[in-house]
N, C-alpha and C positions, 0 to 999 in steps of 0.2 A: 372810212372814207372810200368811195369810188374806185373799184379796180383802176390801176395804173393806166396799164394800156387801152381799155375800153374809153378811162379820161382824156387821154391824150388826142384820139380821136373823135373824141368830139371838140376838144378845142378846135381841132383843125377844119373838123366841118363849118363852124361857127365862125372861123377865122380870129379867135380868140389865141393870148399869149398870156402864159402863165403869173407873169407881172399884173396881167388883170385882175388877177383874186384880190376880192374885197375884203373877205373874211369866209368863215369857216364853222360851223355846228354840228351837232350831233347829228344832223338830216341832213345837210349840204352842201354843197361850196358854190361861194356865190361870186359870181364874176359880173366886170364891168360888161356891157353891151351896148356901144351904142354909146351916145349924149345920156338917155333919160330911160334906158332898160339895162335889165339884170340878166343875166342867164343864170339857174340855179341845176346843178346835176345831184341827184339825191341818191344817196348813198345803200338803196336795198330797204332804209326803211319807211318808201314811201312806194307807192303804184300808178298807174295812168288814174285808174280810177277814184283813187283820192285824190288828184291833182283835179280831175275831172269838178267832182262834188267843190272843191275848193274854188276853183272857177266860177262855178252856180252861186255860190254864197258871196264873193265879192262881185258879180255883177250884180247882184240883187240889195245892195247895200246901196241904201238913201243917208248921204251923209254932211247935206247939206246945212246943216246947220250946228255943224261938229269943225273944231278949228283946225282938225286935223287931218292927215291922211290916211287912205286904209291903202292896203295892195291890191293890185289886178296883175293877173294875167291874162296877154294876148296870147301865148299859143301853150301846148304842151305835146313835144312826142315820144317817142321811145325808140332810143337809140342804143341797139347792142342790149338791148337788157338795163340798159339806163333812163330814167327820169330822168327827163331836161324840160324845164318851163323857162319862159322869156316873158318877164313882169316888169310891170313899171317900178322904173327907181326911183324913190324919196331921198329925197336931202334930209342929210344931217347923221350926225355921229351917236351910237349907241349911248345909254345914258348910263350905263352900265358902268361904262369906260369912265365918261364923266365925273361917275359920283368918289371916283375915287382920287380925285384930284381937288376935293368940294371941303374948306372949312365948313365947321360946327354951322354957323349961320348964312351959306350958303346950300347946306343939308337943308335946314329948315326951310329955306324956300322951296328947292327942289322938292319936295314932302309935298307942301302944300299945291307944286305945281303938278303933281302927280297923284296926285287923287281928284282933281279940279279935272284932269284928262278920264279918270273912270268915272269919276259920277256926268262925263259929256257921253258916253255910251248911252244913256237912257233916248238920248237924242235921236240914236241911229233909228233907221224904220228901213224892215226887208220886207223887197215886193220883186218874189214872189218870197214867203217864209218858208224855209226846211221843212220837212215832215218832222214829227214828233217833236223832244224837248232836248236833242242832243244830237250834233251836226253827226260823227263818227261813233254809231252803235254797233258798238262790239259785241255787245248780245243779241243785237237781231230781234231787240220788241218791238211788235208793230204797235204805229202809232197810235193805232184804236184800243191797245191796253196801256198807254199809258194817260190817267185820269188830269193829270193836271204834272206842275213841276215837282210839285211833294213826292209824289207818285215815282214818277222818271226816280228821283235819287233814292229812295225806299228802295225798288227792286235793285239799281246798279248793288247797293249795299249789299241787298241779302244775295244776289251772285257773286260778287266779290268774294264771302264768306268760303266760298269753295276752294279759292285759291291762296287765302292768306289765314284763315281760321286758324290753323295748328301753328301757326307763325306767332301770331295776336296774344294766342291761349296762352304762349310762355312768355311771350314780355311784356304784354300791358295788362298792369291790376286792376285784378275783377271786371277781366274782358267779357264776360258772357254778359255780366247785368249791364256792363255800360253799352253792350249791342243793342240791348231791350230797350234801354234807355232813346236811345237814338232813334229806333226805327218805330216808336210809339210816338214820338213825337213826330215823326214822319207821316203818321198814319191821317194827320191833322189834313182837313182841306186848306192850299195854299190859299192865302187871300190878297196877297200885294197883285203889286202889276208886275207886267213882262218885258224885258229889256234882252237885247245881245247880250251874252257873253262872253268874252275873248276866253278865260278859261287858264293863260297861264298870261295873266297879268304881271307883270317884272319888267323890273327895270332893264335888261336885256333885249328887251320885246318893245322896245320903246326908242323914238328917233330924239334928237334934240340938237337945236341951232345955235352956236355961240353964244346968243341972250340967254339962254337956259328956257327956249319956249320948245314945245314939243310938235313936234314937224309929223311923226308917223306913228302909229300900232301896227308891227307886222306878224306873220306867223301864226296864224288861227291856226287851228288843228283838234287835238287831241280831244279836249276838255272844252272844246267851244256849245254854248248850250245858249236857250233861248229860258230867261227863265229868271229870278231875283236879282236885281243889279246888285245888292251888298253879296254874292257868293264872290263878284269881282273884287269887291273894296275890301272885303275880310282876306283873301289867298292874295291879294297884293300887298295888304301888311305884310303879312309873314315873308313873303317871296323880296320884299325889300333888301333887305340883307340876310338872309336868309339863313347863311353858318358864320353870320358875324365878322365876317370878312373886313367890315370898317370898323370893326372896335366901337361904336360910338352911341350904346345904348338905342341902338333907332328900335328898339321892340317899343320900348316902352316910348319914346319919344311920337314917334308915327301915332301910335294908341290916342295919344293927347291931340294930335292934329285932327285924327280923325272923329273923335268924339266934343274936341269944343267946335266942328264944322256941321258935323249930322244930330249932336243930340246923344242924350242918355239913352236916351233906346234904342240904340243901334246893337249896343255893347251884347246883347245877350244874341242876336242873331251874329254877328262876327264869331262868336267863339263856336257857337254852332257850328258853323258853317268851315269852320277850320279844322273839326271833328270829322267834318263830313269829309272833305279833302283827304286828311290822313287816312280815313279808313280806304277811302276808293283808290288814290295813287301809289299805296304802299309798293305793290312789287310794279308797278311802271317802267323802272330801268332793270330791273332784275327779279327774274319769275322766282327765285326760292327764296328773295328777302334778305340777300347778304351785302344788301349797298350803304353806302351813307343817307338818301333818301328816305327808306325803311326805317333806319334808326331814329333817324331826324321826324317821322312820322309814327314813331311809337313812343320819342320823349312829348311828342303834343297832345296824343292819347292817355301818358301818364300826368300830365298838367291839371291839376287839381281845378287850377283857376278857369279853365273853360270848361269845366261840368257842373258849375255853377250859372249855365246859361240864361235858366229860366227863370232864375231867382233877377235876371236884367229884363225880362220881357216886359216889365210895366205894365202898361194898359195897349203896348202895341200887338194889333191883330198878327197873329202867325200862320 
């Protein structure tokens, strides 16, 4: 969290009182401001300049035919060595929170209202588009090498290898062939269409009104990409309940939502695409791999049943 004293002054700049805190994340703390704005002070692991780029990508979001709402920010500055933006506040209560108060058959609707909200991304249209096929490039390829979205996630892959390879090699079986495995498939020219992608799709990341209708998507960042809508629908299963937190079978439950809605051929790109996740966000919260995330992304890696991906690709173009 936010040095003390550096926090403290800036409430005082702001005219904020600590009864304003809305809530609190890994990156944040986000206070009331105002009727219909947030103040949010980011904690070291954020910059002007990625507040900056984040500005550029929500004003450039057409989301006019999307039932939802995205964020803006009006300002950002820096104060003391602090990130502070003041962005529009959406109504409504984490779903997160929600779903934990939700019988069996109010899960199931929730489910279906929650995948109803990612496949409305296809909807969104940015004018002006990001450069390249990934909003925050940490490896710095310029746009004009990368060939398409196959491409973008190929190279993420084989850089990654640098920093998780001798992590990978000791806990997931017959890591070298199941790399080959991945980045040959990768080698493929993409053939779908191009949608947003928010990137860390979850119920956390998600607003919801007393009806159980969904009021916002907040928190683009990290993994936000321009690129296959199902990479959204596949890492939103999983990220649903993610270390089973509701006891309530939703792996396998969600799965069946999601495929008597899209189709049988969906299935072999999901599990792909859940592949591809683990490999790339392995050490995300921890560079030598010693978190629960790593683990939780090397038991998806050792999951027999999604390196049968291709044996679901049917007659659909990849």
């Amino acid at each position: 969290m936010p040095n003390t004293d550096a926090k403290s002054k800036v409430l005082r700049t702001y005219n904020i009182n600590e009864t304003d805190l809305i809530g609190s994340g890994m990156e944040a703390e986000v206070y009331r401001y105002g009727e219909n704005k947030v103040l949010k002070i980011y904690n070291g692991t954020s910059n002007y300049e990625k507040q900056e780029r984040l500005k550029h990508l929500y004003d450039s979001i057409q989301s006019s035919d999307v039932s939802f709402e995205f964020p803006y920010i009006y300002d950002i500055a820096d104060e003391d060595n602090l990130v502070v933006t003041i962005e529009k506040r959406i109504a409504g209560e984490n779903m997160q929170n929600v779903l934990s108060r939700l019988n069996d058959k109010q899960i199931d609707s929730m489910m279906k209202t929650y995948l109803s909200a990612s496949l409305e991304m296809q909807a969104v249209k940015l004018n002006p588009k990001f450069e390249g096929y990934k909003l925050f490039d940490d490896y710095r390829i310029p746009a004009s090498h990368q060939k398409d979205w196959h491409d973008l996630l190929k190279q993420y892959v084989m850089k990654k290898q640098n920093e998780v390879n001798r992590y990978f090699s000791k806990d997931v079986v017959h890591y070298e062939e199941k790399l080959k495995i991945i980045l040959a498939n990768l080698s493929s020219e993409y053939q779908g269409n191009y949608s947003l992608i928010h990137g860390d799709f979850y119920p956390g990341n998600l607003l919801v009104n007393q009806e159980g209708k969904i009021t916002g998507l907040i928190d683009f960042g990290l993994m936000t990409m321009y690129g296959d809508y199902l990479f959204d629908i596949a890492t939103g299963w999983v990220f649903f309940d993610m270390y089973d937190e509701l006891k309530a079978n939703i792996l396998e439950r969600y799965l069946d939502v999601m495929i008597s809605t899209l189709g049988e051929e969906v299935r072999g790109k999901l599990y792909f695409y859940v592949l591809i996740f683990s490999l790339i966000s392995a050490n995300f919260y921890s560079e030598d791999c010693s978190d629960g995330h790593y683990q939780w992304c090397v038991k998806n890696l050792n999951n027999e049943m999604y390196w049968n991906f291709k044996d679901h690709f049917l007659n659909s173009s990849f």
